[in-house]
C-alpha positions as CSV (number, residue, x, y, z in Angstrom):
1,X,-102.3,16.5,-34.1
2,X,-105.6,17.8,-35.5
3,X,-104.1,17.0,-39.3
4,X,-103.3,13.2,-38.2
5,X,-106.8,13.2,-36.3
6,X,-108.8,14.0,-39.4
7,X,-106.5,12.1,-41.3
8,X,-107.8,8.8,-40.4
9,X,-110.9,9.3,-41.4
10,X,-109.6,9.5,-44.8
11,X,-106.8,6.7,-45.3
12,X,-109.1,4.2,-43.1
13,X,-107.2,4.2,-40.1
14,X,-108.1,5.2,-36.5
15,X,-105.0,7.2,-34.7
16,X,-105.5,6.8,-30.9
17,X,-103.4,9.6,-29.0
18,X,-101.7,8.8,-26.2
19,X,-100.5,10.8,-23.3
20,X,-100.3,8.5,-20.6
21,X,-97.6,6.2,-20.6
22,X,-94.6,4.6,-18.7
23,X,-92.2,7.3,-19.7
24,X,-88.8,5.3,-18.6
25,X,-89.8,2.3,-20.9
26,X,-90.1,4.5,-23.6
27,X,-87.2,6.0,-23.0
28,X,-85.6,2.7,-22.6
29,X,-87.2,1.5,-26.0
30,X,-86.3,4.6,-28.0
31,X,-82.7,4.8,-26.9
32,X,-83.7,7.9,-25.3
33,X,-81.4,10.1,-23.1
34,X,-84.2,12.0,-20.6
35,X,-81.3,14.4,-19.3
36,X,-81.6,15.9,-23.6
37,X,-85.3,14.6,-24.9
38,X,-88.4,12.9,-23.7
39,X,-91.1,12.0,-25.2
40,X,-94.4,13.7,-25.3
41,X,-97.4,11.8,-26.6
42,X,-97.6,8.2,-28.4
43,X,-99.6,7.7,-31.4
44,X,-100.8,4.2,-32.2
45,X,-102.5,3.4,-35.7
46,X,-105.4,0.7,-35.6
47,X,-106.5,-0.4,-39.1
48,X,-110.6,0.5,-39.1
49,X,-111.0,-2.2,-41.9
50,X,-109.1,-5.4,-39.5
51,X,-112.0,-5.4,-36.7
52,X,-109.2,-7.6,-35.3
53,X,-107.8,-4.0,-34.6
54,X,-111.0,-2.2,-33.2
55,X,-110.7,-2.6,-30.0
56,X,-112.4,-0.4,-27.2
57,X,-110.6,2.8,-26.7
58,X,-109.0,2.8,-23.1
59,X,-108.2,5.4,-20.5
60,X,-105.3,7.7,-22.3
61,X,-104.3,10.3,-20.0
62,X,-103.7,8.3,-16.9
63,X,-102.7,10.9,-13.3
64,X,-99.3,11.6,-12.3
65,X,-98.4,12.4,-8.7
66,X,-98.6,16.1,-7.6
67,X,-95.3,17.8,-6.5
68,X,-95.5,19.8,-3.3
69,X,-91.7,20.5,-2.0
70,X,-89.7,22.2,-4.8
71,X,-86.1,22.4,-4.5
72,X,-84.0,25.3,-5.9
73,X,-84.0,24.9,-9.8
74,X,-80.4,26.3,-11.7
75,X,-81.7,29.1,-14.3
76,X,-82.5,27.4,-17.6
77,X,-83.4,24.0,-16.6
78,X,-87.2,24.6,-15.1
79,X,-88.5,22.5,-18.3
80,X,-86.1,19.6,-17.7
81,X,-87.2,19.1,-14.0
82,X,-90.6,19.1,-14.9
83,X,-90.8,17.4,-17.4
84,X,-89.1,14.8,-15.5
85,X,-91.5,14.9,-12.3
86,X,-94.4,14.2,-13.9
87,X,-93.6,11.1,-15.8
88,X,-95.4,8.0,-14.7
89,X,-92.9,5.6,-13.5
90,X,-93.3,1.6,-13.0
91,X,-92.8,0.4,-9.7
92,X,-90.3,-2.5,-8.3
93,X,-93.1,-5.1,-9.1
94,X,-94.3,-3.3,-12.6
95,X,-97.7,-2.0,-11.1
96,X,-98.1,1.7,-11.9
97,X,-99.7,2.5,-8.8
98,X,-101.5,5.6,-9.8
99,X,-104.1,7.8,-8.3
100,X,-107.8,7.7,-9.2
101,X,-109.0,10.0,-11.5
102,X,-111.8,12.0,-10.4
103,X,-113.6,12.7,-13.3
104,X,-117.0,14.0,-13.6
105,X,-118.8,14.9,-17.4
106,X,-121.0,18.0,-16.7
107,X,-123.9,18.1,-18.5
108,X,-123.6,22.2,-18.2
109,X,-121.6,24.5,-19.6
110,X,-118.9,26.0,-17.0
111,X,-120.1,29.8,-16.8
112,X,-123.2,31.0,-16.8
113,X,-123.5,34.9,-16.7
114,X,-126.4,36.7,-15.0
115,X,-127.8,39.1,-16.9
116,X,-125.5,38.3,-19.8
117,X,-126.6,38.6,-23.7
118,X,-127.0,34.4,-25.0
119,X,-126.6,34.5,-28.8
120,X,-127.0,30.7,-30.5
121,X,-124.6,29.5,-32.7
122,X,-126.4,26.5,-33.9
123,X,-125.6,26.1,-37.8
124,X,-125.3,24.1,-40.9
125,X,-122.2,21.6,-40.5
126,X,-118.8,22.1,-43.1
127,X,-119.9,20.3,-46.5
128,X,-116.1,18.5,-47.1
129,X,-117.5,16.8,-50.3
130,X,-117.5,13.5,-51.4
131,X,-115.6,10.8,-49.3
132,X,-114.4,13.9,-47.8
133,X,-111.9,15.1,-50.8
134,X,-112.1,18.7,-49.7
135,X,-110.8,17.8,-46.4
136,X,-107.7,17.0,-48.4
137,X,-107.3,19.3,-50.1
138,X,-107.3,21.7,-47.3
139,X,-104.8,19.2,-45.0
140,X,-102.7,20.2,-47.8
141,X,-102.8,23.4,-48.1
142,X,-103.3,24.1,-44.1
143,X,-100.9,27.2,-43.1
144,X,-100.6,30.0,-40.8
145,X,-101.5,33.0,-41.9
146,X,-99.2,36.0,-41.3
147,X,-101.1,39.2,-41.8
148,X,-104.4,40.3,-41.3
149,X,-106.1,43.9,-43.1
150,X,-108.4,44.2,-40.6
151,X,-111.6,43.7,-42.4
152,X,-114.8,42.0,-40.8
153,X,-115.6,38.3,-40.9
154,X,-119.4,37.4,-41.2
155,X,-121.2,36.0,-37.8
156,X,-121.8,32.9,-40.2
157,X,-118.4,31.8,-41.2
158,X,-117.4,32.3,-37.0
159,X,-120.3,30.1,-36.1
160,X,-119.3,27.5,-39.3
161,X,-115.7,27.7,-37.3
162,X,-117.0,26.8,-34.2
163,X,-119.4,24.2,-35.4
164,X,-116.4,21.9,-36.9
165,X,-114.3,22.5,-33.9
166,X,-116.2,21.6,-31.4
167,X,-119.5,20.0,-32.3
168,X,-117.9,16.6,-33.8
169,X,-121.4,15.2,-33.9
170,X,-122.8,17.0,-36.4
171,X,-120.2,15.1,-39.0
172,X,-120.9,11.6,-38.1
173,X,-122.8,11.6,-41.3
174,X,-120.0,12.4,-43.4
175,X,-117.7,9.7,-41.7
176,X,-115.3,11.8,-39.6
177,X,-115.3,11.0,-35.5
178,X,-117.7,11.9,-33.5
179,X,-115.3,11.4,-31.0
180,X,-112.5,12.9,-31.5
181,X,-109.3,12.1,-29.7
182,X,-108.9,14.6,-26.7
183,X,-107.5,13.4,-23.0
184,X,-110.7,15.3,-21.6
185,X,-112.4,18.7,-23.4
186,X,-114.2,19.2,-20.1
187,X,-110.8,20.7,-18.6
188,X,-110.3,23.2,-21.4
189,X,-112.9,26.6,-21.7
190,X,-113.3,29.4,-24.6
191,X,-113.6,32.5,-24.6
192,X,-113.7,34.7,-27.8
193,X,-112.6,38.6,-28.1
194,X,-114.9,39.9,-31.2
195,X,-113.4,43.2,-33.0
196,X,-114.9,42.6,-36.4
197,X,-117.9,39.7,-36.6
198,X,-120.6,41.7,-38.9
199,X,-123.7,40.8,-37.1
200,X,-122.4,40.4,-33.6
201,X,-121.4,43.1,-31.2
202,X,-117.4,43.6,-30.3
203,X,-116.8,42.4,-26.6
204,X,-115.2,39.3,-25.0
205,X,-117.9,36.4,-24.6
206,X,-117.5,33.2,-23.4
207,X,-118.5,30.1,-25.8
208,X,-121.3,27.5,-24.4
209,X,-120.3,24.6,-26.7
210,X,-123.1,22.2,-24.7
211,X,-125.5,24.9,-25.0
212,X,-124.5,25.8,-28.4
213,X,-124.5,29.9,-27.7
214,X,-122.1,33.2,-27.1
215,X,-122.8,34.2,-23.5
216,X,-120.9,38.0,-23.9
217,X,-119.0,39.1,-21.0
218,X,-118.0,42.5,-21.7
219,X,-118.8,45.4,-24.2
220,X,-116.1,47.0,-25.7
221,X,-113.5,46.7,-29.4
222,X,-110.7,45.4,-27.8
223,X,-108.8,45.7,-30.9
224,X,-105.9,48.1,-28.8
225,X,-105.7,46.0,-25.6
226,X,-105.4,42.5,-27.9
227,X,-102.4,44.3,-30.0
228,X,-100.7,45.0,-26.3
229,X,-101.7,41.6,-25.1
230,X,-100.5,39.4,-28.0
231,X,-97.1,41.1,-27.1
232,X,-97.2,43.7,-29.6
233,X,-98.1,41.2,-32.5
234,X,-100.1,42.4,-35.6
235,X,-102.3,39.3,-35.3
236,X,-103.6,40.3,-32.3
237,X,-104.6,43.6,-33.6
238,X,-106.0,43.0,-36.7
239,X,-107.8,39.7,-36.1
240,X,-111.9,39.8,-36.7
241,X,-112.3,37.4,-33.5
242,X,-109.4,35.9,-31.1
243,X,-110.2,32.7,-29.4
244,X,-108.8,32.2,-26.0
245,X,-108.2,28.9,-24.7
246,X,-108.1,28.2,-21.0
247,X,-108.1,25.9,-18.0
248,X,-108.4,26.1,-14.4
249,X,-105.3,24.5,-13.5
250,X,-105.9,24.2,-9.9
251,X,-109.0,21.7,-11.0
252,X,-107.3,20.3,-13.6
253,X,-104.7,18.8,-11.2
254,X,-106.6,17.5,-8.8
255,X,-107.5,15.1,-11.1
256,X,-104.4,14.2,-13.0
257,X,-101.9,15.2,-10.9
258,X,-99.0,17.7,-12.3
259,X,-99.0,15.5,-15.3
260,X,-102.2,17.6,-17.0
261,X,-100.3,20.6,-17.8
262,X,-98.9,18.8,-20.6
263,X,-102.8,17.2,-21.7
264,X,-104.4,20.5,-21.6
265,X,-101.6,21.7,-24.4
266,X,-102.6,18.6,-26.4
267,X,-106.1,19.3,-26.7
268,X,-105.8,23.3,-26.9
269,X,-104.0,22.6,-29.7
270,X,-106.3,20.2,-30.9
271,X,-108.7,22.3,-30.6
272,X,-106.5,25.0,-32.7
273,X,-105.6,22.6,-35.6
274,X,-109.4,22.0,-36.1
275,X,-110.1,25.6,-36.5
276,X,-107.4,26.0,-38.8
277,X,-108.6,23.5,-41.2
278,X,-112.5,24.9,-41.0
279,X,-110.8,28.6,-41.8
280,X,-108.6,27.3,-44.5
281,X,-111.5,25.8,-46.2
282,X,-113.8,28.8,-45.7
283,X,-110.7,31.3,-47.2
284,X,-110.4,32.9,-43.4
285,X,-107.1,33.8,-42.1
286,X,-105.8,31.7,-39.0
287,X,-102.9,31.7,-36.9
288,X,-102.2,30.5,-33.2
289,X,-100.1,32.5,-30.9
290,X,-98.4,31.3,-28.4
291,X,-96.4,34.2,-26.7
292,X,-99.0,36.8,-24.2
293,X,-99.2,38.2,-21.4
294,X,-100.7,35.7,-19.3
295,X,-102.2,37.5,-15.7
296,X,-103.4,40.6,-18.1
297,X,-105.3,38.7,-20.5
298,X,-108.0,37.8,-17.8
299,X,-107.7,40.7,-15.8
300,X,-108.5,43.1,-19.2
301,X,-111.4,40.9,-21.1
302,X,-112.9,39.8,-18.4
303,X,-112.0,36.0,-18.5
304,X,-112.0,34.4,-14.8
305,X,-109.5,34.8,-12.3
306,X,-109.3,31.1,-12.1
307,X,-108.9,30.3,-15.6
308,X,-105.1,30.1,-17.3
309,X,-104.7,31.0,-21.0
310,X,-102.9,28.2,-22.4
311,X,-103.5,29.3,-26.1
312,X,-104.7,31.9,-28.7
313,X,-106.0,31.2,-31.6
314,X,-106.8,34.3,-34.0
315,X,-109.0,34.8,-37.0
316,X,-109.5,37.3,-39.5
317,X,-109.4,38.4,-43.2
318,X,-105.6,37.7,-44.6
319,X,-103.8,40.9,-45.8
């Protein structure tokens, strides 16, 4: 998703993701059997250069209704049924008939520490050349990297990551989005285990991305404890910096319903593909990881009770 995001900006077209839609007429329109697939996320292309085509962005992840009485589920069909309870469905006259999202922009960061050490992470923005060819070339060559050798990355090249991935404003000057398509950032939280940043202390700290700064949580290489979180993997282990990212689902639904666990996938893994392109380009190692142990993550680094890791991404020096 990140790939096709940036990509527009390159081939003059403006992808507009879409997460809220009638699921049955899809269905319908795709020849779709919903008992084997269903679709996930639609992805219209508007030619920038046709201002016949720019129109105004619209509301694209739209609430679903929220389950409350469960029956019993057969083993091995969880994913089915809820996949299919929280499509949004047309009514007998057409209307959708949808609740009203309650959203609210903060103009804070979500956690604020007392006491805690505030590092800025305000830097220069990613040069990606002329017309942006290096972005290309690095859409190109974008890949997961496998093995780390543990060596350090420098606090520079971290804050470089973080400034691509989530400060889209500082690229407006070299044409890319300064909106980039998310369902709604303000759901989704990071939090960053360092083991091997030269010039920034190991601990778990949380990242301000209003504020611009590191707020550290906890002191303490957690290089032993990521290994046994990150099920055993390597990655885990050997990664300068692992980014955790999270939501507080019980927040998240109240304003779109049951429907948001599949948005707040979307944009984690936006938010993953965009720091996969900034390391390629800087030579870092990246690679998501998917499989953890969920209630142990927070409980050992420190992360809030109330926030759900919903990804990993990890970064380090490949092997």
């Amino acid at each position: 998703m990140g790939n096709i995001e940036l990509a527009g900006a390159i081939t003059d077209y403006r992808p507009h993701l879409i997460g809220g839609f009638v699921d049955e007429s899809v269905n319908d329109l795709l020849y779709i059997d919903p008992q084997q697939e269903g679709a996930i996320a639609v992805l219209p292309l508007a030619d920038l250069l046709d201002v016949n085509q720019n129109l105004p962005l619209g509301c694209t992840a739209l609430p679903s209704a929220t389950e409350t009485s469960y029956p019993q589920i057969p083993d091995g069909e969880l994913l089915t049924y809820f996949h299919q309870h929280t499509q949004i469905q047309s009514g007998v006259t057409g209307n959708l008939n949808l609740p009203t999202i309650k959203q609210e922009k903060s103009l804070e960061d979500k956690y604020n520490f007392p006491f805690c050490l505030k590092i800025p992470t305000i830097t220069a923005p990613i040069d990606w050349g002329k017309k942006l060819s290096e972005l290309e070339i690095t859409m190109y060559k974008r890949r997961s990297t496998r093995a780390y050798n543990g060596d350090d990355l420098t606090f520079d090249e971290l804050k470089s990551l973080l400034d691509f991935a989530y400060q889209p404003q500082n690229y407006i000057d070299q044409s890319l989005d300064i909106s980039p398509d998310y369902f709604d950032l303000n759901l989704i939280e990071t939090f960053i285990a360092v083991s091997g940043v030269k010039g920034l202390e190991a601990g778990c700290y949380y990242y301000a991305p209003k504020a611009q700064e590191l707020r550290q949580i906890r002191f303490k290489n957690f290089r032993r404890e990521l290994h046994f979180l990150c099920l055993g993997q390597e990655l885990g282990r050997d990664a300068a910096a692992v980014l955790f990212h999270t939501a507080d689902l019980k927040a998240a639904i109240a304003q779109y319903g049951d429907r948001v666990y599949r948005y707040l996938h979307l944009d984690a893994g936006h938010l993953g593909q965009r720091l996969n392109l900034a390391a390629m380009h800087l030579n870092v190692g990246v690679s998501g990881i998917g499989g953890f142990f969920d209630d142990q993550v927070n409980e050992v680094l420190g992360i809030p009770g109330d926030e759900a890791v919903l990804y990993i991404t990890t970064l380090g020096r490949p092997r």
